[in-house]
Residue, then its C-alpha position, 0 to 999 in steps of 0.5 A: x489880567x492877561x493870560x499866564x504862561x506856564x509851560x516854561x515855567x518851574x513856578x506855574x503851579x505856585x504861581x496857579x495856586x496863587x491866584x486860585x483861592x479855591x484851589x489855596x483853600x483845599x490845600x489850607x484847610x488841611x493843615x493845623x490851626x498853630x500853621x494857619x495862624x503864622x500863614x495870615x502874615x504870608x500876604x494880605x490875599x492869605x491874611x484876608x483868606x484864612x480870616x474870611x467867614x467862608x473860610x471858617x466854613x471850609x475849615x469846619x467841614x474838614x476839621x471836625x475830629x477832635x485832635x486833643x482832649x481837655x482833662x477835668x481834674x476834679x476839685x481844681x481849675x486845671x485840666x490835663x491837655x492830651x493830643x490824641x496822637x499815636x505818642x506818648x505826652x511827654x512833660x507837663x499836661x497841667x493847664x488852666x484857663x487864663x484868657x481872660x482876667x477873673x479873680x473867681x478863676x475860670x471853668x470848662x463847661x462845654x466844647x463844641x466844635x472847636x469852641x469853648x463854653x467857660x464860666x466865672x467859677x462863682x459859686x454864691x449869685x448866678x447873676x454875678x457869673x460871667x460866661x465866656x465863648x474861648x477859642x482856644x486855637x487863635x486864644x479869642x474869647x468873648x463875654x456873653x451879655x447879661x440878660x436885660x430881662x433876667x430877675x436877679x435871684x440865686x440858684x436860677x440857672x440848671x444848665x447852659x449848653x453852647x449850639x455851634x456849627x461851623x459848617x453851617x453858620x459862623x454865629x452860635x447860640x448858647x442855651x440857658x435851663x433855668x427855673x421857670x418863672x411862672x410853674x414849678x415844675x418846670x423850667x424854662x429855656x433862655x437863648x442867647x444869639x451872636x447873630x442878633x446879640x439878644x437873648x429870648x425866651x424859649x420853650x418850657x422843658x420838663x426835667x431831665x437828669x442832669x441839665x449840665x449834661x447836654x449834647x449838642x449834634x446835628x442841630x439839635x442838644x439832646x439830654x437823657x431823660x429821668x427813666x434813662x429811657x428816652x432822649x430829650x431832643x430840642x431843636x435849636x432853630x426851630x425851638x421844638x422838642x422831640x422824644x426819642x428813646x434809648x435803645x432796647x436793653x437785655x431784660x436781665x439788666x433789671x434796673x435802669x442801665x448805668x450811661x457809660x457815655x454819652x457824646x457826638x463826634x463828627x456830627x454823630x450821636x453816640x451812646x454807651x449803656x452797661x447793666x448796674x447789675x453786673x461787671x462787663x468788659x463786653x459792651x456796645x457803642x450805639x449810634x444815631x441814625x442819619x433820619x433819628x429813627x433810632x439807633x445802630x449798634x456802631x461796635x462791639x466792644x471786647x475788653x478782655x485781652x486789654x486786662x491782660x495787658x493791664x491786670x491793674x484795670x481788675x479791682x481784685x478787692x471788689x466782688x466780681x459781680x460789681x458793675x465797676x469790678x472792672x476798672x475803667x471810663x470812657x473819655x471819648x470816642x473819635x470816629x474817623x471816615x469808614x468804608x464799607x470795609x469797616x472801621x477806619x484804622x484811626x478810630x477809636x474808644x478813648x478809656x481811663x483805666x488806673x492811673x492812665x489814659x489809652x486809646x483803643x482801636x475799634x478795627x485792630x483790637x489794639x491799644x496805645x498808651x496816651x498818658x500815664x498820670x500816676x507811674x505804679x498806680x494800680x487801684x483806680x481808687x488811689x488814683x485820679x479819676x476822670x468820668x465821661x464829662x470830665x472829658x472836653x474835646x479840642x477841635x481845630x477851628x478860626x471861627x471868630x467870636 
């Protein structure tokens, strides 16, 4: 291919762009997943480009903040949608999952970096239950392979956690805690690979207070353990455990600390730990160290001047020494890139007060309405209630599955 000539020409950038995928994918990877999808009918170079494996790699190393959130409604197979942008979601938010045809209906288990782990919602024989990996960006999914060496029996399976990381590997794998076939007290890890597209026996693992709460990030799915003490850490490749402890609590908390949140955001650990004692609007949001030698203090929270401006968020019935006197949950919390000058301006603490859901910035003290789900609702108690794991995050991501 001879030399191009760009001096004369109004069209030697395009025309530059054009030919150098590296420069095509920088500018590609910053645009959304709904753009990406209509621009592989542009040629085949850019069908075959954004398609490619390294191009979800790319993607994966840039898009690793979640845009949206899925909203658990409690008792139904539906989910509120919201974009975590700066405008108030106007119209329906209701959705469910519909990608596949399951008369038992579909429900979110777990998100992880742009993929969705969904399940058949069978209640009566874990061996009938289908599980399935959903992209919700290019609407894929795939139905994960019953396990040959599995004995039919019901109530076997405590726990199942999806490991993906794009920026690293396209495969993924999905962690299955189920009773142990040989001691009691224990239970036993079943993983199934998409690389290989077997399934193995892993580890046995000692129980940890909820299996289905699970927390994958930097390798590695990490679980609280009984005493709310300590993390239970285990390393997906290497198949090895790890026991890290929580962080040190005021010795007036007495009790166990009550885990406000627990969650990953951009390959980062966080955690929120309040009294059981006693009513805060004054908390920490704590973060994993790079090397996991233990924990930072990230922010300090202050919710004071946010029940001024929502005096519906005070339970007014409730004794004012109750831990839920002040009424609100965290849904997420969405770190963006920091300076040494602090805290970037778009991140934030995602929060559940009555009737609403909010962001509030860790930098300007200020909050944005996200959605109002009860106009006039004023009691958290007489209006839906969504916990810290009813709250799935969507990420963009063309991973093939």
């Amino acid at each position: 291919m001879g030399e191009l000539d760009f001096s004369n020409s109004n069209t030697g950038s395009a025309e530059l762009i054009g030919y150098c995928d590296d420069i095509l994918v920088n500018i590609l990877v910053r645009l959304p997943g709904k753009s990406l999808l209509r621009f592989r009918n542009v040629s085949r170079q850019w069908f075959s480009l954004i398609s490619s494996p390294y191009f979800s790699r790319c993607l994966g190393q840039s898009s690793i903040f979640p845009s949206a959130i899925f909203l658990r409604m409690r008792n139904k197979l539906k989910y509120h949608f919201l974009p975590l942008d700066t405008n108030p979601v106007q119209g329906p938010t209701i959705r469910s999952f519909n990608f596949v045809d399951d008369s038992a209906g579909i429900r979110l288990l777990q998100s992880c970096n742009g993929l969705l782990l969904c399940c058949s919602n069978n209640r009566i024989g874990e061996y009938n239950r289908n599980y399935y990996i959903y992209n919700p960006t290019t609407n894929q999914y795939t139905t994960l392979p019953k396990p040959g060496n599995r004995t039919p029996s019901p109530n076997t399976i405590f726990g199942v956690i999806l490991a993906f990381d794009p920026s690293k590997s396209v495969h993924f794998k999905v962690v299955f805690v189920r009773s142990s076939e040989t001691t009691s007290h224990l239970y036993q890890l079943e993983i199934y690979s998409s690389e290989t597209h077997l399934w193995s026996f892993s580890s046995h693992i000692p129980k940890v207070k909820n299996f289905g709460q699970g927390v994958y990030c930097s390798g590695a799915i990490h679980w609280i353990m009984n005493n709310s003490r300590s993390l239970l850490c285990f390393d997906v490749h290497l198949e090895r455990f790890q026991e890290i402890p929580l962080p040190n609590i005021p010795d007036d908390w007495d009790r166990e600390p009550k885990c406000r949140y627990f969650g990953e955001c951009g390959g980062r650990l966080h955690l929120i730990l309040t009294s059981c004692k006693h009513s805060t609007k004054q908390f920490d949001v704590y973060e994993m160290k790079n090397d996991y030698s233990g924990w930072l203090t990230k922010y300090k929270v202050d919710l004071n001047a946010l029940t001024s401006t929502y005096p519906e968020m005070t339970r007014s019935h409730s004794h004012p020494s109750d831990w839920d006197y002040h009424a609100f949950r965290v849904l997420a919390i969405v770190v963006r890139e920091e300076s040494k000058q602090g805290p970037s301006p778009s991140s934030f603490i995602v929060l559940h007060i009555p009737g609403k859901a909010i962001t509030y910035s860790f930098k300007d003290k200020t909050s944005t309405l996200l959605h109002d789900f009860a106009p006039g609702c004023s009691d958290i108690e007489g209006c839906t209630t969504f916990e810290w794991d009813d709250a799935y995050p969507y990420v963009t991501t063309l991973a093939i599955v």
